[in-house]
C-alpha positions in Angstrom: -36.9 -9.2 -59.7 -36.3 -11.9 -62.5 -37.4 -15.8 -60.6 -34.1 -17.6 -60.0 -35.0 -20.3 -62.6 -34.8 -18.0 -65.5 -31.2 -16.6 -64.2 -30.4 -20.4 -64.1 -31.2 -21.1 -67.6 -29.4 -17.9 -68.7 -26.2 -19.0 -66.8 -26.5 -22.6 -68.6 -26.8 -21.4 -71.9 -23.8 -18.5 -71.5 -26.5 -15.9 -72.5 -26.7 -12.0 -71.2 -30.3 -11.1 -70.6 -30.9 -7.2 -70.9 -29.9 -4.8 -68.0 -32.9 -3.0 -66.7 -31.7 0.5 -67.5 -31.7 1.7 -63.7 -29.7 -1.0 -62.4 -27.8 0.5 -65.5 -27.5 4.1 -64.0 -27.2 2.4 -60.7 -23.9 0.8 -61.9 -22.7 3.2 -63.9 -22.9 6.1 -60.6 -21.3 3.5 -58.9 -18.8 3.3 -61.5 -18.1 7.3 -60.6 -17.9 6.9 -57.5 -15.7 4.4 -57.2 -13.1 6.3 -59.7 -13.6 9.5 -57.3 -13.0 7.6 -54.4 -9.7 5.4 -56.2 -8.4 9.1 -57.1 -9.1 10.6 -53.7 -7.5 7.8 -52.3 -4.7 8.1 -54.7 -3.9 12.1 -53.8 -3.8 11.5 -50.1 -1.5 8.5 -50.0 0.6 10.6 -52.4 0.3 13.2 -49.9 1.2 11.5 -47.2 3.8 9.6 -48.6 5.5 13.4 -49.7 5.1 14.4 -45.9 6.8 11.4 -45.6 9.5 11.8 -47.6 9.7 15.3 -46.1 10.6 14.3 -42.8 12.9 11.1 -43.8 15.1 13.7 -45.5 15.2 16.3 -42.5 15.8 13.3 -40.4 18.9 11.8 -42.3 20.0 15.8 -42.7 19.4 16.1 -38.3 22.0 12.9 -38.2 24.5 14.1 -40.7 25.2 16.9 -39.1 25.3 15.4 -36.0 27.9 12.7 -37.6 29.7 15.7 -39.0 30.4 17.1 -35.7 31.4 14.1 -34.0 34.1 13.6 -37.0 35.2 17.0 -36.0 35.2 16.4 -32.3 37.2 13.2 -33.0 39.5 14.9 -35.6 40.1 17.7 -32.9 40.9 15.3 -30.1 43.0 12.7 -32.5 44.7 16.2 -33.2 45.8 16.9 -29.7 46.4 13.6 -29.0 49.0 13.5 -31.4 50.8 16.4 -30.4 51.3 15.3 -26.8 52.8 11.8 -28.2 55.2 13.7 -29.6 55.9 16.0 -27.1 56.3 12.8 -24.9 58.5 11.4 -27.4 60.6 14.1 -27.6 61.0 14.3 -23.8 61.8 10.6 -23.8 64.0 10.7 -26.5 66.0 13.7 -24.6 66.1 11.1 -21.8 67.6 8.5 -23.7 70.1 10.3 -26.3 72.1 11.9 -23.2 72.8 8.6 -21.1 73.7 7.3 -24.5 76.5 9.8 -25.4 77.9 9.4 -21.9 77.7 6.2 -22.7 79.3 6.5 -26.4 82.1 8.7 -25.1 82.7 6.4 -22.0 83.4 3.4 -24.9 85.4 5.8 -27.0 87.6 6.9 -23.9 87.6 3.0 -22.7 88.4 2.1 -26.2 91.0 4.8 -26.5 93.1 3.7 -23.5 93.1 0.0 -24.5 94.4 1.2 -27.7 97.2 3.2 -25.9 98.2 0.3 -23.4 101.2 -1.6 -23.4 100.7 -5.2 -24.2 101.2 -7.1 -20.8 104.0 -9.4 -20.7 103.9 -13.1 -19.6 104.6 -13.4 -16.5 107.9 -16.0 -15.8 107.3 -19.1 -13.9 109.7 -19.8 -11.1 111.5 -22.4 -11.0 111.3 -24.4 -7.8 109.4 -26.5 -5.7 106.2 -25.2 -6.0 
């Protein structure tokens, strides 16, 4: 096309030659193209960033409910655990309340006859050889 020492000069002096007018067109369709391609481009990452997005949020709605029903599960078996600790612990505490009134009532009738005793009286030393 144009002899490599005029596209020297041109680039020393900072000077634009003419654009042959098909190189023109040529850039300018290429120009077009390029746009239509970038916006092609641009619709399918969009699509496929919304399929995306689409299945993140069916995922993270799959694991919430499956959360949700382990809370439940838990809540349920915290539930009954609960109730047989304190059916144990009122079992036990059955267990322990009657040896302690026996015991209660053995130190009030202890208690009682100490009260009623005669003091004992000091006993006399003999006199003698011992």
């Amino acid at each position: 096309m144009y002899p490599s020492r005029v596209i020297d000069k041109v680039w020393e002096l900072g000077e634009t030659s003419a654009v042959d007018p098909e190189l023109r067109e040529a850039f300018d369709r290429l120009a077009v193209d390029l746009r239509g391609e970038i916006r092609s481009g641009n619709a399918e990452i969009r699509a496929s960033v919304e399929a995306s997005a689409t299945e993140t949020r069916r995922h993270a709605h799959v694991i919430g409910e499956s959360a949700r029903g382990d809370i439940r599960s838990l809540a349920e078996l915290m539930g009954i655990s609960n109730e047989r600790t304190d059916q144990r612990l009122g079992v036990q505490t059955g267990r322990t309340e009657a040896p302690e009134g026996r015991v209660l009532r053995v130190e009030a009738r202890v208690t009682s006859l100490e009260d009623d005793r005669t003091p004992r009286r000091a006993r006399r030393r003999r006199s003698g050889g011992r």
